[in-house]
Backbone as a ProteinNet text record, in pm:
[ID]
protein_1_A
[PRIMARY]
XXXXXXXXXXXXXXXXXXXXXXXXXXXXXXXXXXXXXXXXXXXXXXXXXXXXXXXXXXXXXXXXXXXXXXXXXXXXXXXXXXXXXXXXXXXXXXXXXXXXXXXXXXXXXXXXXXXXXXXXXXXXXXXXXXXXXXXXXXXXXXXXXXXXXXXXXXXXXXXXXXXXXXXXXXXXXXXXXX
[TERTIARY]
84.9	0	89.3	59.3	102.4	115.7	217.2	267.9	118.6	67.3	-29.2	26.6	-44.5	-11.4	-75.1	-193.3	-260.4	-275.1	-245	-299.1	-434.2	-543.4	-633.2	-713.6	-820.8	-886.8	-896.1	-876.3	-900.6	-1027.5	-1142.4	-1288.4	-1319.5	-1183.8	-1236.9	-1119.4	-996.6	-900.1	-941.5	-1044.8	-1039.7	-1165.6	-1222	-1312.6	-1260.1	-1390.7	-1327.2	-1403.4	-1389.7	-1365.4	-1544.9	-1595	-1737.9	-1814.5	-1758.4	-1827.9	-1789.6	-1699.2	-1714.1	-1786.6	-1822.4	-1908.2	-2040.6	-2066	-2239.5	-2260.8	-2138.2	-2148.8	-2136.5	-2112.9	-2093.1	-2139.5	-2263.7	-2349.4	-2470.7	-2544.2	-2653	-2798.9	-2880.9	-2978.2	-3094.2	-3098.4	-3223.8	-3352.8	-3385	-3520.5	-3529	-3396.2	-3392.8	-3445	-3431.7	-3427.7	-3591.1	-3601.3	-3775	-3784.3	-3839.7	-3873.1	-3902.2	-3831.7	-3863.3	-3942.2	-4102.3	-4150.9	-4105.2	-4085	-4059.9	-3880.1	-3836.9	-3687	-3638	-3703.4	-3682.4	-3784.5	-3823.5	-3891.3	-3969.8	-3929.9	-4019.9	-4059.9	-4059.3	-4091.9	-4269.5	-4256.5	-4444.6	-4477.5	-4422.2	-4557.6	-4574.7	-4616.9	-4741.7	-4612.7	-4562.7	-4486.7	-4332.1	-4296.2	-4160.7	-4170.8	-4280.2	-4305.1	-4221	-4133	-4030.8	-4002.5	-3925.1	-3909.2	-3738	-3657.5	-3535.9	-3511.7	-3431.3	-3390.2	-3237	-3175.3	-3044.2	-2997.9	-2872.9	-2735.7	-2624.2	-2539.9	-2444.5	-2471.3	-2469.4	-2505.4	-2632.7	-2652.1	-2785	-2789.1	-2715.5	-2710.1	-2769.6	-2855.7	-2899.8	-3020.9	-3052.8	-3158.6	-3176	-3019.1	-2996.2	-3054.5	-3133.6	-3163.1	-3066.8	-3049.7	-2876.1	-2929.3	-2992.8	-3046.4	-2947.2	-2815.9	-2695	-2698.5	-2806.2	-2804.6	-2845.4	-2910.8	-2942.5	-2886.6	-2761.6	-2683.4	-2573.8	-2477	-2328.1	-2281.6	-2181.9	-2133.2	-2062.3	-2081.1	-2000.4	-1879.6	-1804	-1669.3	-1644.2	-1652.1	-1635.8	-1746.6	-1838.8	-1965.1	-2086.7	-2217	-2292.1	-2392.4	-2469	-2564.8	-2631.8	-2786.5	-2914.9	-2982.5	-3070.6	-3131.4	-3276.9	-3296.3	-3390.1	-3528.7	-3679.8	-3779	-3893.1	-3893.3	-3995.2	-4098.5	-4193.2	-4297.5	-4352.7	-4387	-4428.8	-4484.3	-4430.6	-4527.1	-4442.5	-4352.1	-4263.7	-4110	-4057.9	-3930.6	-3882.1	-3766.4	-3760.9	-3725.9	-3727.2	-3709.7	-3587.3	-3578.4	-3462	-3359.8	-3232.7	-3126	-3008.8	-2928.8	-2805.2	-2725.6	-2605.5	-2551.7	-2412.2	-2299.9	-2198.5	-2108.9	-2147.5	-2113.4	-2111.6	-2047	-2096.1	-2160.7	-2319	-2417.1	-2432.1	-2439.7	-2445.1	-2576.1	-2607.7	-2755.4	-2719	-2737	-2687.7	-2830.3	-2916.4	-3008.6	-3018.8	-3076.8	-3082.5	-3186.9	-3314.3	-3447.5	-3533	-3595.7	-3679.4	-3621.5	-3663.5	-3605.2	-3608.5	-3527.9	-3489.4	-3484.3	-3547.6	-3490.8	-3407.4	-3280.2	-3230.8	-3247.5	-3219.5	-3159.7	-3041.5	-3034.3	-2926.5	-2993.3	-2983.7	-3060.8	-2971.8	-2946.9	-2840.5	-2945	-2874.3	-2980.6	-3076.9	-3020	-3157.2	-3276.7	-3228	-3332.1	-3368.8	-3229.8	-3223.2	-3203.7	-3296.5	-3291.2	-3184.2	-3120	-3076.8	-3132.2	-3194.6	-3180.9	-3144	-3182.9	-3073.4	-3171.8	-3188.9	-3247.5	-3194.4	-3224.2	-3112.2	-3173.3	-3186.8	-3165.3	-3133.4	-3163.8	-3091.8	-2910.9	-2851.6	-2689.5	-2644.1	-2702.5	-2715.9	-2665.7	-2569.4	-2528.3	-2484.2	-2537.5	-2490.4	-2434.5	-2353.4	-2263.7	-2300.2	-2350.9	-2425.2	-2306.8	-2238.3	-2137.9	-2170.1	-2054.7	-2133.9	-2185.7	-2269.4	-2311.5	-2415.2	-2450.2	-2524.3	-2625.8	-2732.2	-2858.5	-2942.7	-2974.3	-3026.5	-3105.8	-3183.4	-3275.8	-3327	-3382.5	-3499.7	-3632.3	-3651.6	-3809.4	-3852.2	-3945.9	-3931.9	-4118.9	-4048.2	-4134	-4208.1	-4157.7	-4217.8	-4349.5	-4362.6	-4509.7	-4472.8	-4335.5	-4332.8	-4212.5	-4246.4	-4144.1	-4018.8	-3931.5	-3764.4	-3704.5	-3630.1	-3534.2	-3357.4	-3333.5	-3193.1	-3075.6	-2942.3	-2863.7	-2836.2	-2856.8	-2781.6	-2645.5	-2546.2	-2439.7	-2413.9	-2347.5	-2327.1	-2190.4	-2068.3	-1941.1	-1903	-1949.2	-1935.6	-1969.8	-1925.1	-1993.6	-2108.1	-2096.8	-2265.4	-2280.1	-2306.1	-2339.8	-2440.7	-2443.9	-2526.1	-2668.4	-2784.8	-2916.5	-2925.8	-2973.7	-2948.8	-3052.3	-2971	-3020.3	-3136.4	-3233.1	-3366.3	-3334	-3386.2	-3399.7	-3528.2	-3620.6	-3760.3	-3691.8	-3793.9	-3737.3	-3828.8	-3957	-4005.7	-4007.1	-3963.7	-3862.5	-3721.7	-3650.8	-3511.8	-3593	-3688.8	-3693.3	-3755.5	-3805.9	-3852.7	-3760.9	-3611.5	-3554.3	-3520.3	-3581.2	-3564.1	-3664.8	-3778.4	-3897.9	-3936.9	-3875.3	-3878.9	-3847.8	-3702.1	-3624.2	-3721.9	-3780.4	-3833	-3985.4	-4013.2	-4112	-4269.6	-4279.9	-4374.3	-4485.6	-4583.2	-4687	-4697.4	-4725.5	-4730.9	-4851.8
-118.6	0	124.6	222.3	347	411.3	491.3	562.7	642.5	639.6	729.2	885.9	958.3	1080.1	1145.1	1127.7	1117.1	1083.4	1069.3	964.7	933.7	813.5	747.9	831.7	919	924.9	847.8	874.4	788.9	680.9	821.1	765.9	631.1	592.5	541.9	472.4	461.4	377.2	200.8	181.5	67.9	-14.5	54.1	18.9	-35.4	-126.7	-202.3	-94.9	-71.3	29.2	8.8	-136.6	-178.1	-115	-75.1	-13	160.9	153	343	336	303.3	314.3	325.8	189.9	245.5	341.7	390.1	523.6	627.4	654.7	815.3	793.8	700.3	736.2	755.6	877.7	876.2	921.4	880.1	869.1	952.1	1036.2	1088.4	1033.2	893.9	848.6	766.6	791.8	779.7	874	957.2	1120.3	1122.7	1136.6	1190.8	1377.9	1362.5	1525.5	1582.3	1669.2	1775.3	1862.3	1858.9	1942.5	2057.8	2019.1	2078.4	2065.1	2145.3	2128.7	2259.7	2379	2512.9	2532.7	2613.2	2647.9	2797.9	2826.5	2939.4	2839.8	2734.8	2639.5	2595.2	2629.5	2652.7	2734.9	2887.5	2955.4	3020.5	3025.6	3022	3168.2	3080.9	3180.3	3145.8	3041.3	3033.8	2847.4	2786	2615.1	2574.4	2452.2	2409.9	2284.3	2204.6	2047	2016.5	2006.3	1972.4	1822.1	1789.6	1647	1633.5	1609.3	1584.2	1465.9	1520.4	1453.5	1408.1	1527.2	1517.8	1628.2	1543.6	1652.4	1691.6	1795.4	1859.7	1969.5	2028.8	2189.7	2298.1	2394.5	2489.9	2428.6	2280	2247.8	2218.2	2156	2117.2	1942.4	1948	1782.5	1652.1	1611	1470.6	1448.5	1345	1206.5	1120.1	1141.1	1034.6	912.7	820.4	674	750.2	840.2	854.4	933.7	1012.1	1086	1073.1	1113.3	1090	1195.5	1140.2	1151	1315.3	1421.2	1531.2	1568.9	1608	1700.2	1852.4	1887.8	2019	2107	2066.2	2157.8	2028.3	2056.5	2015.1	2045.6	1951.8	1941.2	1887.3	2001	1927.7	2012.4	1950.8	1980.2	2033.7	2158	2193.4	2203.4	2166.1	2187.5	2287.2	2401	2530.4	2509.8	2538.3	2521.5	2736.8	2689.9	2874.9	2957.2	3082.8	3149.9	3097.7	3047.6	2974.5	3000.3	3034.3	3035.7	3056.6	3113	3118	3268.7	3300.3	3421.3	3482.1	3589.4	3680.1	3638.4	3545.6	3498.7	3540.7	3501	3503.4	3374.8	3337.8	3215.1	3245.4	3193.1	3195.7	3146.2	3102.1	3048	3107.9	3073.9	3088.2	2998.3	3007.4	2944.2	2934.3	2870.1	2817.8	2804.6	2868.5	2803.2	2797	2661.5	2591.6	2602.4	2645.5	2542	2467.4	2375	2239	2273.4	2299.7	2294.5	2412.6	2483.4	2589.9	2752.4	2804.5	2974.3	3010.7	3043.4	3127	3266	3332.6	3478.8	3462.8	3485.5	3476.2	3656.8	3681.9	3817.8	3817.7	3947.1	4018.1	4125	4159.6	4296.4	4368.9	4449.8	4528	4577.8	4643.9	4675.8	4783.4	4883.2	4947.3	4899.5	4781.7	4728.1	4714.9	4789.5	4759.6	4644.2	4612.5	4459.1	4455.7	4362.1	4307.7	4181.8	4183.3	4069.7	3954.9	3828.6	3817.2	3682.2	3686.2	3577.5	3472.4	3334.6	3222	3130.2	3062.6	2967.4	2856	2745.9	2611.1	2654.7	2580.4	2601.1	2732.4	2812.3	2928.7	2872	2979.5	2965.1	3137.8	3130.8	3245.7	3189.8	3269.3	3245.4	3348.6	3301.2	3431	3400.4	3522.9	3532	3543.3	3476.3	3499.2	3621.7	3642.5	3730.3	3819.6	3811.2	3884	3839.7	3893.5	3853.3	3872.5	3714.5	3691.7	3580.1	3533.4	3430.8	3451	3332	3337.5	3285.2	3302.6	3299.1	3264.5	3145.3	3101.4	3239.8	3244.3	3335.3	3359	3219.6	3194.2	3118.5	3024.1	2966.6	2820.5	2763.2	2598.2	2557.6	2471.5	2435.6	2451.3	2436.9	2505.8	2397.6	2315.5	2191.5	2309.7	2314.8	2377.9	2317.4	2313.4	2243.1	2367.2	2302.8	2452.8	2373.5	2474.6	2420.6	2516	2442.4	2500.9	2502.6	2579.9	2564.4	2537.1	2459	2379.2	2200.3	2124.7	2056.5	1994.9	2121.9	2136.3	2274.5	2360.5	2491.8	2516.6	2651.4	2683.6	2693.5	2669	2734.6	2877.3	2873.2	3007.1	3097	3214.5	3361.6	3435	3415.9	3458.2	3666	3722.6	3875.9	3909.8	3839.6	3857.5	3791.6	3922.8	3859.5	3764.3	3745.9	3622.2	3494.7	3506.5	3323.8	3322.9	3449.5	3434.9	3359.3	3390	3382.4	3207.6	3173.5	3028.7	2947.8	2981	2926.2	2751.8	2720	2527.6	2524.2	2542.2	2538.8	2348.7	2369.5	2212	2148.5	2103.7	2059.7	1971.7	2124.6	2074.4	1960.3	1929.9	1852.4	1929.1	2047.1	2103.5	2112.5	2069.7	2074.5	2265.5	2304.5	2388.8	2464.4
0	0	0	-57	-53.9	85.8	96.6	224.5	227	403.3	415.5	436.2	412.1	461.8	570	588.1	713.2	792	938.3	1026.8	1044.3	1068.9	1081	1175.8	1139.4	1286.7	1395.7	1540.7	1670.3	1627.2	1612.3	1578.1	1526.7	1404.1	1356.2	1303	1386.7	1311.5	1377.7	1493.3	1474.5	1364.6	1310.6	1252.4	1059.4	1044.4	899.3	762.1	690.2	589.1	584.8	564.4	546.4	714.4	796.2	925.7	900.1	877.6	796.5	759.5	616.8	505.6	560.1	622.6	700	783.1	866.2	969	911.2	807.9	762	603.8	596.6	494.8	539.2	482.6	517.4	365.5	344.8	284.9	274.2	186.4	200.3	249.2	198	167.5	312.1	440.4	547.2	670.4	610.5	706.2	704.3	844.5	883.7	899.7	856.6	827.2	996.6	1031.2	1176.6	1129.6	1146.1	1139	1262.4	1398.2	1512.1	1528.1	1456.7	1467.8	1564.1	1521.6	1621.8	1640.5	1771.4	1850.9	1730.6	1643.1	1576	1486.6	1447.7	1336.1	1342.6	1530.4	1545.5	1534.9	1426.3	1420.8	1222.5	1207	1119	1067.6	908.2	876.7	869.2	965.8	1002.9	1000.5	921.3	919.5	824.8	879.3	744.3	814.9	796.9	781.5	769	862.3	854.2	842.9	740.3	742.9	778.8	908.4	916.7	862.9	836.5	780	877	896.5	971.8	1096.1	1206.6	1354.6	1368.8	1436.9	1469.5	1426.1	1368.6	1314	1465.9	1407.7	1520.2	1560.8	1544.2	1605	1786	1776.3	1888.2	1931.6	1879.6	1848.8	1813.6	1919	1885	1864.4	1750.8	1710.5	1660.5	1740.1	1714.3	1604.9	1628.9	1587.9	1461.4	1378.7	1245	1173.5	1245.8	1119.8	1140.6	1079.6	1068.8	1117.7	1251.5	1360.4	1330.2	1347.5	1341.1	1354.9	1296.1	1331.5	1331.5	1221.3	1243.3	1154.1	1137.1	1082.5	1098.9	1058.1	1046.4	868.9	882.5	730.1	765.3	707.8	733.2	553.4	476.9	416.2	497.1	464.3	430.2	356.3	433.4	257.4	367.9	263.7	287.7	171	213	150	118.5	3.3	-36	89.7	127.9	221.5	348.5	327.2	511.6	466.3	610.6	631.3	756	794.1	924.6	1011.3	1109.7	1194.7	1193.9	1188.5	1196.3	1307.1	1272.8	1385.1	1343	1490.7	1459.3	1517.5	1492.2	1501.5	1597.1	1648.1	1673.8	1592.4	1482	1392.3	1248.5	1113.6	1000.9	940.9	896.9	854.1	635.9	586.5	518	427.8	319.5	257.2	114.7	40.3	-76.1	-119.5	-225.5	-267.6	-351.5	-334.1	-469.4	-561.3	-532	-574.7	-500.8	-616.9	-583.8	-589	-552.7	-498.4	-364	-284.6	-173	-178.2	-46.3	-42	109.4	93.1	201.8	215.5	372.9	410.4	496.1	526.9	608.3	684.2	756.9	869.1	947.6	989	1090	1145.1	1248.2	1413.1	1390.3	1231	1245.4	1193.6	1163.4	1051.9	929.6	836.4	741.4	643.7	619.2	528	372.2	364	225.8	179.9	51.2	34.4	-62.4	-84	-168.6	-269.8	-322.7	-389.5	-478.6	-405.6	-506.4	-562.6	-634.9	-718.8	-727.4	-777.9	-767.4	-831.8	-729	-697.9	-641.5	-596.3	-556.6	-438.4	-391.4	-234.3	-158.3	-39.4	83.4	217.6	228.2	366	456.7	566	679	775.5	796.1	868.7	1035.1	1148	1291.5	1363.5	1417.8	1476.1	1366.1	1260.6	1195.8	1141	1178	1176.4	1048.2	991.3	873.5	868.8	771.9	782.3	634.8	577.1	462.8	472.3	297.2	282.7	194.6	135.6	26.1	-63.4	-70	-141	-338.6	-342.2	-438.1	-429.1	-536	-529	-570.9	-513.2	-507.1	-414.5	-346.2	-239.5	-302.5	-205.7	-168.1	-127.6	-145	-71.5	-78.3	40.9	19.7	131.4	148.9	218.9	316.9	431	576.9	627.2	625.7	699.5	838.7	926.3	1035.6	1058.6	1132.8	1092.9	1234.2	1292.9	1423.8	1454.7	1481.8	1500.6	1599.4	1684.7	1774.7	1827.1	1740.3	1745.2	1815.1	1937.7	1970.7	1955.5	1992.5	1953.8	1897.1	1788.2	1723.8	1816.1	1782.5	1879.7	1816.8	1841.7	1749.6	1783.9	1696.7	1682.6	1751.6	1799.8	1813.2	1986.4	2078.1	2237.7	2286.1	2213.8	2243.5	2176.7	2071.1	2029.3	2083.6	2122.5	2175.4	2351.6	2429.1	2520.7	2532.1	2420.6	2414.8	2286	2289.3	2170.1	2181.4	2336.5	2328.3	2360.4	2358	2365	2282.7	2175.6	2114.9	2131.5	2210.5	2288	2428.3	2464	2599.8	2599	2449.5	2428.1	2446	2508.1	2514.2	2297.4	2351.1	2183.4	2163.6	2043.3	1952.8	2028.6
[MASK]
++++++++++++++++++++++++++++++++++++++++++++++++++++++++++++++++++++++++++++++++++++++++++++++++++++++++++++++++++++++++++++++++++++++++++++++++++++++++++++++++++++++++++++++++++

């Protein structure tokens, strides 16, 4: 065999190439849709459906046994349905929105409230940098499937702009109904 150049992750140097393979693949037609992934996801306006991949992103939700084990970011696909998206946040992190399918309006906001925004496209991508508060919206008239990355591998609960989803931001977490 060829000289490695890498050393073996800990994670995973005792494991056989066929036990990788099943741990760090994961399947769309596997992933159950979170209707209740964030705590603004119950209200009317902000409804969308996360399917994780790798980690929990800003859901905060481990569901360990069904996605592939995190390191240093997270991936969850996204699907917004016309008329839904999510609340004005901010991250500790830099956040990520790829889309595959549909149109996005992502934004940007600063404290006086000035909005940017940005509208994408299938392969379309924005990078929401930490601390600055942005969010989208599918604002067309057919669902949105898009990829969110998180640049942690268990990033904070995102910081809602609104003081009453910032004040109930594990609200979903805590199992409490809609």
């Amino acid at each position: 065999m060829a000289d490695v150049i890498h050393a073996v992750d800990p994670e995973v140097a005792g494991l056989s190439v066929d036990e990788i393979a099943r741990r760090y693949t994961a399947r769309f037609l596997e992933r159950e849709p979170d209707w209740d992934a964030f705590a603004d996801a119950r209200e009317e306006g902000y409804r969308r459906a996360q399917h994780r991949f790798i980690g929990a992103g800003a859901s905060g939700k481990h569901d360990d046994a069904n996605v592939i084990p995190p390191r240093g970011f997270t991936l969850s696909v996204m699907y917004v349905e016309p008329g839904q998206g999510n609340a004005a946040h901010t991250h500790e992190v830099e956040e990520v929105f790829f889309v595959l399918k549909g149109q996005l309006t992502a934004f940007f906001e600063d404290e006086e409230g000035h909005r940017a925004d940005v509208r994408l496209g299938p392969w379309d991508c924005v990078s929401c940098p930490p601390g600055v508060v942005h969010g989208y919206a599918n604002q067309s008239l057919e669902p949105v499937y898009f990829q969110v990355m998180l640049g942690r591998a268990r990033p904070e609960l995102m910081g809602y702009a609104d003081p009453g989803l910032l004040e109930g931001r594990d609200a979903h977490l805590r199992g409490s109904t809609p």
